[in-house]
C-alpha positions as CSV (number, residue, x, y, z in Angstrom):
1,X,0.0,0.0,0.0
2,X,0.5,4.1,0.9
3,X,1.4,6.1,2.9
4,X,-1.0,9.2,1.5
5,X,-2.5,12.0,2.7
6,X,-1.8,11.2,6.8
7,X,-3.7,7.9,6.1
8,X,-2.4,4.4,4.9
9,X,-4.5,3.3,1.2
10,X,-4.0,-0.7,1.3
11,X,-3.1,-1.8,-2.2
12,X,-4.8,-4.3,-4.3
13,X,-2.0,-6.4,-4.2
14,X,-2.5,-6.9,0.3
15,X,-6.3,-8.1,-0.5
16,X,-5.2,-10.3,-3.0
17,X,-2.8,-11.8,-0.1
18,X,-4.9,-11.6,2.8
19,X,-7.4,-14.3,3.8
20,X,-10.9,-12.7,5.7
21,X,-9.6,-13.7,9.4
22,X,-6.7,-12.0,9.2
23,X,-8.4,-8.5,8.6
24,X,-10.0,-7.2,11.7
25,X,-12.8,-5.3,9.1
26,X,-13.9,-7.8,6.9
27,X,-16.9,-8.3,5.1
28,X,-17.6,-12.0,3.5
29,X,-20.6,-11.8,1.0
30,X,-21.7,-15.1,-0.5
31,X,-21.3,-16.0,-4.4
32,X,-24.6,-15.3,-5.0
33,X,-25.0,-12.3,-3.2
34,X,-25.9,-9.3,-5.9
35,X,-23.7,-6.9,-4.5
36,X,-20.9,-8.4,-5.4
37,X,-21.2,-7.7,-9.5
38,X,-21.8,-4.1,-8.5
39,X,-18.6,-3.9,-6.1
40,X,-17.0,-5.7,-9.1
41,X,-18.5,-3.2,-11.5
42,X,-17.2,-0.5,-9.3
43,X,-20.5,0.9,-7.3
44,X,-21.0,1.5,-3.8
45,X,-23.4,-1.3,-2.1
46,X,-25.4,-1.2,1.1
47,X,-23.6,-2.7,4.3
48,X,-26.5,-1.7,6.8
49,X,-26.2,-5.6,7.8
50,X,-22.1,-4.8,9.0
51,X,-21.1,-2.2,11.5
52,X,-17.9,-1.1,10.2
53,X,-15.8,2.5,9.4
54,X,-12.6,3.0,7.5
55,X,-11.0,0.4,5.3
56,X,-13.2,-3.1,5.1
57,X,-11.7,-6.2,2.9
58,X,-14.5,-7.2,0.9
59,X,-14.2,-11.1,0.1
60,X,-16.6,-14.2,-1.3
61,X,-17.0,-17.0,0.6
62,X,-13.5,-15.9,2.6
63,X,-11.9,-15.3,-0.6
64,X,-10.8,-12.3,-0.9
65,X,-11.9,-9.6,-4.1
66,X,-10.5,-6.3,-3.1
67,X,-10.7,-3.0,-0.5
68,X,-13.6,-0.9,0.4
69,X,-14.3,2.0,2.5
70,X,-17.1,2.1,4.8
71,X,-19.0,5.8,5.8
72,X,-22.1,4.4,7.8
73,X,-24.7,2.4,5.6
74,X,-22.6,2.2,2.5
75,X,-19.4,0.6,1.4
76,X,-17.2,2.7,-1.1
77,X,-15.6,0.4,-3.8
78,X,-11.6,0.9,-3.8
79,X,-11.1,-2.0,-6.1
80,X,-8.5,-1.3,-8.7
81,X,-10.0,0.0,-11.8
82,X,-7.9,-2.3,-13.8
83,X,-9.7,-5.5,-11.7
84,X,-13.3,-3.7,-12.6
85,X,-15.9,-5.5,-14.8
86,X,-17.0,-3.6,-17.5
């Protein structure tokens, strides 16, 4: 990751290693969960059902798919643009 802005911005490259119990703010949606193709596509999806702030590894089924950060109800997508679907 960086160090930007007073604040460390985890890279895609640390989700990609990480497994969901070894992230304190984790979210684990299941394949078939619908908010998973929009994360993928890039949109911000309702996490009402998680209680989290700041940086949040968003994974399926513990695998892991990228960063997000949470502000209250919704999760912002920080997935690498280049790992977006289209």
């Amino acid at each position: 990751g960086e160090y930007r802005h007073g604040r460390f911005e985890p890279s895609q490259a640390l989700a990609m290693a990480l497994r969901s119990d070894q992230f304190q703010q984790s979210i684990t949606l299941a394949a078939d969960d619908p908010r998973i193709r929009r994360y993928l596509s890039g949109e911000s999806i309702d996490v009402s059902d998680f209680n989290y702030q700041g940086p949040v590894l968003v994974c399926v089924d513990k695998w892991p798919l990228g960063w997000g950060k949470a502000e209250g109800k919704m999760l912002k997508n920080r997935i690498d643009k280049n790992w977006r679907l289209l």
